[in-house]
C-alpha positions, 0 to 999 in steps of 0.5 A: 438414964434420964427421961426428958419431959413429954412435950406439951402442945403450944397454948394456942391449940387448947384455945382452938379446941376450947372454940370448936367444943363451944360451936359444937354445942351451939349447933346441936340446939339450932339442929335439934329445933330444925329438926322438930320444926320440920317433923312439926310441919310433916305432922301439920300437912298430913293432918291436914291432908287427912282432913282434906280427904274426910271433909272434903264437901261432895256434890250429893249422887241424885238418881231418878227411880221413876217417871210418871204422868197419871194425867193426860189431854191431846188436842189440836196438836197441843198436849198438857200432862201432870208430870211425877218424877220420884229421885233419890238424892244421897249426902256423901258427905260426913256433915248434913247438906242443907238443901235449898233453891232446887228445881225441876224443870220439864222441857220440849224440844229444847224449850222449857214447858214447866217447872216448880221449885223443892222445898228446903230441906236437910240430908244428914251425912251419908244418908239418902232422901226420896223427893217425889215431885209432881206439878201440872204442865200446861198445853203446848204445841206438839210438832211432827209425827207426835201431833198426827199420832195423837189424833189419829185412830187406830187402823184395824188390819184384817189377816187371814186365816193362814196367816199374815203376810209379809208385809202384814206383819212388818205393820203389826210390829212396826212401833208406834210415834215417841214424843220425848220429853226432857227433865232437869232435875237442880239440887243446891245446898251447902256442907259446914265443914267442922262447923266453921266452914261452909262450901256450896255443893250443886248436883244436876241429873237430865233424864230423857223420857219416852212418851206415847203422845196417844194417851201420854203412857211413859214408854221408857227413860234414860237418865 
């Protein structure tokens, strides 16, 4: 019995697939680049997010570690005083701040009685420096209470022998007049990045200090 041939596909169909074989390889190139430019582009963001997060320039952390005025006159209502403050400030960056234009200002019932400016110096990064500053604040006039207290003299109380009375005691314990004093301490400077860019970084720290205005002894400060 005789085969008949197999029929073979019109002309047109090994045209049809030799065009889709050729678009088919074409594409494959235009993808595999999509996708290494995307893949370049999440690379270049996440490096550039790491940096951002290692470098980043930081304000330096300053804390105030103690208040003194080894000097101090009242007179006529006026006091004058040589005031010492010692502050640690901290570089939290990995690169070194160059500090410049800080200043520590002295203040009285909101107005400035005295400042003087910090020398210039260098923190390298991660590393904390003490500035013990200490200038001379001129008289000024002491208002209130505070002026009274300063040129009064100390009562003497007579208690008895069985002890003191209510109101006695309630005298003995009462706390004597606070002068307050307010200091801004201002630390400026700028953080090279990489060693190409620079970012100026500025820190403040306002201390409020408890003076006795009868012989200028520091009762205490919050910062």
């Amino acid at each position: 019995m005789a085969r008949s041939a197999p029929e073979l596909p019109p002309p047109h169909y090994y045209a049809a697939a030799r065009s889709g074989h050729r678009r088919s390889s074409s594409s494959s190139p235009v993808a595999s680049c999509a996708v290494a430019l995307l893949f370049l582009l999440l690379a270049a963001g996440g490096g550039a997010a790491a940096l951002f997060v290692l470098y980043h320039p930081r304000a330096p952390a300053i804390a105030v570690t103690a208040v003194q005025l080894p000097s101090f006159a009242a007179a006529n209502g006026t006091v004058a005083f040589t005031f010492q403050q010692l502050a640690s400030v901290r570089n939290p960056n990995r690169s070194p701040l160059a500090h410049f234009d800080s200043s520590l200002h002295v203040a009285y019932a909101g107005g400035e009685v005295g400042s003087m400016y910090i020398p210039a110096g260098q923190i390298d990064g991660g590393r904390t420096q003490f500035m013990a500053t200490s200038f001379t604040v001129p008289a000024f006039p002491v208002a209130g209470p505070a002026a009274s207290a300063s040129a009064a003299q100390p009562a003497t109380i007579s208690v008895p022998a069985s002890g003191p009375s209510p109101h006695v005691t309630a005298a003995l314990v009462e706390q004597p007049p606070v002068m307050e004093v307010e200091s801004l301490l201002v630390v400026k400077g700028k953080v090279t990045v990489l060693k190409v860019l620079t970012h100026r970084v500025e820190a403040t720290k306002v201390c409020r200090i408890g003076v006795s205005p009868a012989d200028g002894r520091v009762l205490g400060f919050r910062c």
